[in-house]
C-alpha positions in Angstrom: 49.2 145.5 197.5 49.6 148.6 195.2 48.4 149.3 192.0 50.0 152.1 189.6 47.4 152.8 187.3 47.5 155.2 184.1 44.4 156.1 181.5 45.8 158.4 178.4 41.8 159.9 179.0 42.5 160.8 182.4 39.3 158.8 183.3 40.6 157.3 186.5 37.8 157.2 189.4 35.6 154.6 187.7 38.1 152.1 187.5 39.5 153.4 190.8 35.5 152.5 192.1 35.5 148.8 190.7 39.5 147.9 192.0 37.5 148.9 195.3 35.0 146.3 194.6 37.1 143.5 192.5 40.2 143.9 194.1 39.1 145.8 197.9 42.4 144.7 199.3 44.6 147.0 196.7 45.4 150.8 197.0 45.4 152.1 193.8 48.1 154.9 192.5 47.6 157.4 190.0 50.4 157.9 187.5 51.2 161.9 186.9 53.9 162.9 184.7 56.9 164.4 186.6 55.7 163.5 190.3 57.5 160.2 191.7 55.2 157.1 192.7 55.3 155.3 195.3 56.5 151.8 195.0 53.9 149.1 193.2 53.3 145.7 192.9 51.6 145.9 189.0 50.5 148.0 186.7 47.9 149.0 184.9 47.8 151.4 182.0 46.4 152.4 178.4 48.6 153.9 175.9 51.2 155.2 178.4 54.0 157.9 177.7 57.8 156.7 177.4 58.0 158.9 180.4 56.1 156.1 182.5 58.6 153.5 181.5 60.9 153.8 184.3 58.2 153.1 186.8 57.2 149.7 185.4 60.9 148.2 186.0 59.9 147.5 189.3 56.4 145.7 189.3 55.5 142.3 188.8 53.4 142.4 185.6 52.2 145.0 183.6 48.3 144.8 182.4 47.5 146.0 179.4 43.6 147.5 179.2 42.9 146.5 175.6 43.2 144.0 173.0 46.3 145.2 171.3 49.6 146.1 172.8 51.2 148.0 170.2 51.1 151.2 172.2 53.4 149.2 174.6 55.5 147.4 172.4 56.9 150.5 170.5 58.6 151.5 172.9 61.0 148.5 172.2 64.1 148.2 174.7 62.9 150.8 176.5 60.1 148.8 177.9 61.5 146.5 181.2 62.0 143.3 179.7 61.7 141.3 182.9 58.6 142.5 183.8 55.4 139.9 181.9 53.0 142.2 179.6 49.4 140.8 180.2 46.7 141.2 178.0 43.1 141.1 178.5 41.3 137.7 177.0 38.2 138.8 175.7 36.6 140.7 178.2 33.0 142.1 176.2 35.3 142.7 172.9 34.6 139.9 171.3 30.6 140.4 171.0 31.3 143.9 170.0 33.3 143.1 167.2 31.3 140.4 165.7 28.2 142.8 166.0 30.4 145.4 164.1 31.6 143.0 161.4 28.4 141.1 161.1 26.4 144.7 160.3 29.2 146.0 157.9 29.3 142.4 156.1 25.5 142.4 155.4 25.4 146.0 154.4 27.4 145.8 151.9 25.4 142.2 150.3 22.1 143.7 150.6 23.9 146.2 148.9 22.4 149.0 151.6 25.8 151.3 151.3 24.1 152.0 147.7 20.9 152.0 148.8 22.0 155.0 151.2 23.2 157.2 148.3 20.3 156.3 146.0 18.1 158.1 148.8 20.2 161.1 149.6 19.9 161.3 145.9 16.0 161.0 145.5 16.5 157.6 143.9 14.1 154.7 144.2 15.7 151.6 141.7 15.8 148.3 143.0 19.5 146.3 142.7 20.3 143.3 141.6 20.9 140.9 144.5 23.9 139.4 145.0 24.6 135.9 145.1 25.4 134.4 148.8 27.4 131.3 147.5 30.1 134.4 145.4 29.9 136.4 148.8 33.3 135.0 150.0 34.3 136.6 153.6 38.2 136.1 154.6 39.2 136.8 158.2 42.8 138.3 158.7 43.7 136.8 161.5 42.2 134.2 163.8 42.8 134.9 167.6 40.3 135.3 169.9 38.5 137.8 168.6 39.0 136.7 165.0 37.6 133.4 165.9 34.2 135.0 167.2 33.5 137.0 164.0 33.9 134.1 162.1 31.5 132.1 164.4 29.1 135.3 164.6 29.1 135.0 160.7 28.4 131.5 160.1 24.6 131.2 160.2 24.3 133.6 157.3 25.6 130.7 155.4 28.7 133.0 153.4 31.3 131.3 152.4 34.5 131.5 155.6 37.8 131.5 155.3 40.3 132.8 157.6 44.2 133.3 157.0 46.5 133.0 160.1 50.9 133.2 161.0 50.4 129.7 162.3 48.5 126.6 160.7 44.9 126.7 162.3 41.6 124.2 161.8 38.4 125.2 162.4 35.1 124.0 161.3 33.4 125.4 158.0 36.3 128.1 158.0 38.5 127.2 154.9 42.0 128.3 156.4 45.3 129.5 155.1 48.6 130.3 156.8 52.0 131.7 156.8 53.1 134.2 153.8 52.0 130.8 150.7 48.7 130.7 152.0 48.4 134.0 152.0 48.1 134.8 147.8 45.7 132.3 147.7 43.5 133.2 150.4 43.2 136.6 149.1 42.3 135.8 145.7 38.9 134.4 147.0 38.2 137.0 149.1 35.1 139.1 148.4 35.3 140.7 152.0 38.6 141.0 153.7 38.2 141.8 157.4 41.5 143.0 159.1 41.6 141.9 162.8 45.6 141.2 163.4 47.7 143.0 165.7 49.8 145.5 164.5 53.4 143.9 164.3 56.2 144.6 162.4 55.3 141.6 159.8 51.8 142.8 159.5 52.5 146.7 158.8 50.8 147.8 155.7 49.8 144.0 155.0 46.8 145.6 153.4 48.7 147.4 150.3 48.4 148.1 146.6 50.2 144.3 146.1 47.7 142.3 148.6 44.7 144.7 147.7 45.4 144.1 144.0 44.7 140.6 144.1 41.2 140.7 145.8 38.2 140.2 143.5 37.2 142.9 141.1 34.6 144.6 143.2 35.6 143.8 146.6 35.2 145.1 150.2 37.2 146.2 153.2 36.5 146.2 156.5 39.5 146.7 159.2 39.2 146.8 162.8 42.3 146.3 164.0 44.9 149.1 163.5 45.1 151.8 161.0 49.4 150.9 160.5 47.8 147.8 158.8 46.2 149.6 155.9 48.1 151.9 153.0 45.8 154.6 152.9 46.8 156.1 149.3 46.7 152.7 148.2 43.2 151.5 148.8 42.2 155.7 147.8 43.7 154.7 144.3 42.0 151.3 144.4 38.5 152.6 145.4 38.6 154.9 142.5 39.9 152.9 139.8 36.0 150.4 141.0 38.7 147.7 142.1 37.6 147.9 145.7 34.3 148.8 146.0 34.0 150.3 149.4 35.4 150.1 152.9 34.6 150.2 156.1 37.5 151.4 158.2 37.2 152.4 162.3 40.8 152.6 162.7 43.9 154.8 160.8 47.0 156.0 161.5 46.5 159.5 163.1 43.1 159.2 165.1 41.3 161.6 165.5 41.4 161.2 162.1 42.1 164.6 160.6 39.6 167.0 158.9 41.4 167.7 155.7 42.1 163.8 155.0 40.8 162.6 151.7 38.9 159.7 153.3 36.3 162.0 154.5 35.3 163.0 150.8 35.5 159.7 149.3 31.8 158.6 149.4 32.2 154.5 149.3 34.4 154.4 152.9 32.6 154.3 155.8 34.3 156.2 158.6 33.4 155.3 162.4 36.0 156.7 165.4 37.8 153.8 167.1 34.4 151.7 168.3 34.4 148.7 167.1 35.2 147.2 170.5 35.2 149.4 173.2 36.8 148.2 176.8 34.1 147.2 179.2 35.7 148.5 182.1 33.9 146.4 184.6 34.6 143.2 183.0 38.1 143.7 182.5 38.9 145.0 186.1 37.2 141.7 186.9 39.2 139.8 185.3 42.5 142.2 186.1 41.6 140.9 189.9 41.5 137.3 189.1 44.4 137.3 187.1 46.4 139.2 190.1 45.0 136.8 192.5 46.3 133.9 190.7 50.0 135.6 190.3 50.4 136.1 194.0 49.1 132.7 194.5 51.9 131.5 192.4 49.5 130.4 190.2 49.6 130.9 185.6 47.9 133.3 184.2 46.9 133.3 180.5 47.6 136.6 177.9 50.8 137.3 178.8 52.4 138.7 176.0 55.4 137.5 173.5 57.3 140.3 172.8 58.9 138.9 169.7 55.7 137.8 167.9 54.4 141.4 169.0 50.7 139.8 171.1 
C-alpha cells in the first residue's frame, strides 16, 4: 500500500514518523511539484495546488487533514469526481474549539475586553454586570464541532440556540433552520458564533443585512472561515456601537495583512488561524483506521458531499 502525501508547510517527517507507527504496512510518498509519483492507493493532503489534481484521479479516497474542505472543493470539476473526499471526524478539534469559544464568550460578559483597555489606559472603574438570562449565545451551524461548543457552553447557564441547513433537536439548544429560521434566530442573538463550512450558500452569510439584525450591542466570534464574514461590513457596524466587538481567528487573506484596518480597530480581537489546530497524531490514527476499513470493504464515515460542500 502507498500513500501520496502533501503538507502546503512542507512539514512532512512527523507524519511520515506516525504512518510508520499507525499504518507500518504503508510506504508513504511525498508530493513535489513537477516530479511524477509513483502510483498510490490514497491520498493525503492539506491545502493542495491545482497542480496535484491530476495525481488524485487514480487513488481510492482522498483524506482531507482538517475540518473544512473548501481548499479542495474550489477546485470544482477539476477535482476527480470518482475518487470519495474524506474528512476527519473530530479528531482533538472539537475540545479546542469549545475552549476557544467558551473563553471569548465569557470575556466579553464579564466584560474583560473593556476591562483590558481601562488598564492600558490607567483606569480602575468597576462595570455594570451584565445580566446572564439577556446573554443570548447563537451557534451558526451545528455539526460536530458546533455541537461541542454548544455542550461546552451549557453549564454557564446562557441562554443556547443554534441555527442549522437541516431541522436539528437538541436538548436546552432552542434551534432554527433553513433560510425562515434564520431572521429569527438572529434577532435573539447576543453572541453569534460562526462555525459552518465555507459553501457557496454560506459566503458572506455574516453581512451588513444578517449583522443588522443582531441586538444593539452584540458580539462576534467566527471560527470557521474568513469567506463567511464581510469585513467592511462589520468595520462599519463596529463603529456605528451596533456590534460591539469581535473575535475573529479566520479572514480572507491569512496571514492577514499588515496594512488591514482590522489591526487598528481596538474592539476586534485578532488571533492567527488557532482555534483548532490538527493533532497530527490523532488524525493519522484515525487516517489508519479509516484505510483499514476501506480495504476491508468495510464504510467509513466523513466522506464528503460535494454538492452540500462538507
Amino acid at each position: 500500500m502507498r500513500i501520496l502525501l502533501h503538507r502546503a508547510d512542507g512539514k512532512t517527517e512527523p507524519w511520515i514518523k506516525d504512518f510508520g507507527k499507525f499504518l507500518p504496512e504503508a510506504e508513504i510518498a511525498i508530493w513535489h511539484a513537477g516530479e511524477k509519483s509513483p502510483p498510490c492507493d490514497y491520498a493525503v493532503v492539506w491545502a493542495p495546488p491545482e497542480t496535484m489534481l491530476p495525481e488524485l484521479a487514480d487513488v481510492k479516497a482522498i483524506f482531507n487533514t482538517g475540518a473544512g474542505v473548501d481548499a479542495l472543493l474550489k477546485f470544482g470539476d477539476a477535482l476527480p469526481r470518482h475518487v470519495p473526499i474524506i474528512r476527519l471526524g473530530d479528531a482533538g478539534m472539537g475540545a479546542q474549539m469549545a475552549e476557544y469559544v467558551a473563553h471569548a464568550v465569557l470575556r466579553y460578559f464579564r466584560r474583560f475586553d473593556e476591562y483590558e483597555s481601562q488598564a492600558r489606559a490607567g483606569t480602575w472603574a468597576p462595570l455594570p454586570q451584565y445580566h446572564r438570562e439577556d446573554f443570548t449565545v447563537g451557534v451558526l451551524g451545528m455539526g460536530a464541532l458546533g455541537g461541542q461548543v454548544l455542550k461546552a457552553l451549557a453549564p454557564f447557564g446562557f441562554p443556547l440556540r443554534g441555527w442549522s441547513r437541516t431541522e436539528k433537536n437538541v436538548a436546552g439548544v432552542q434551534c432554527y433552520h433553513g433560510p425562515t429560521g434564520l431572521d429569527t434566530f438572529l434577532r435573539g442573538t447576543r453572541v453569534l458564533v460562526c462555525m459552518l463550512p465555507l459553501t457557496p450558500d454560506t459566503s458572506n452569510i455574516i453581512d451588513r443585512s444578517n449583522m443588522s439584525k443582531l441586538p444593539q450591542g452584540a458580539y462576534l466570534i467566527n471560527v470557521a472561515r474568513g469567506a463567511h464574514l464581510a469585513e467592511p461590513d462589520l468595520l462599519n457596524l463596529i463603529k456605528a456601537g451596533h456590534i460591539a466587538g469581535a473575535t475573529l481567528d479566520v479572514f480572507r487573506n491569512e496571514p492577514l495583512p499588515a496594512q488591514h484596518p482590522f489591526w487598528q480597530e481596538p474592539r476586534i480581537t485578532i488571533t492567527p488561524h488557532i482555534s483548532a489546530l490538527t493533532l497530527r497524531r490523532e488524525s493519522v490514527q484515525q487516517i489508519a483506521e479509516k484505510i483499514r476499513k476501506i480495504e476491508n470493504g468495510e464504510l467509513v464515515d466523513g466522506i464528503v458531499d460535494r454538492n452540500l460542500g462538507y
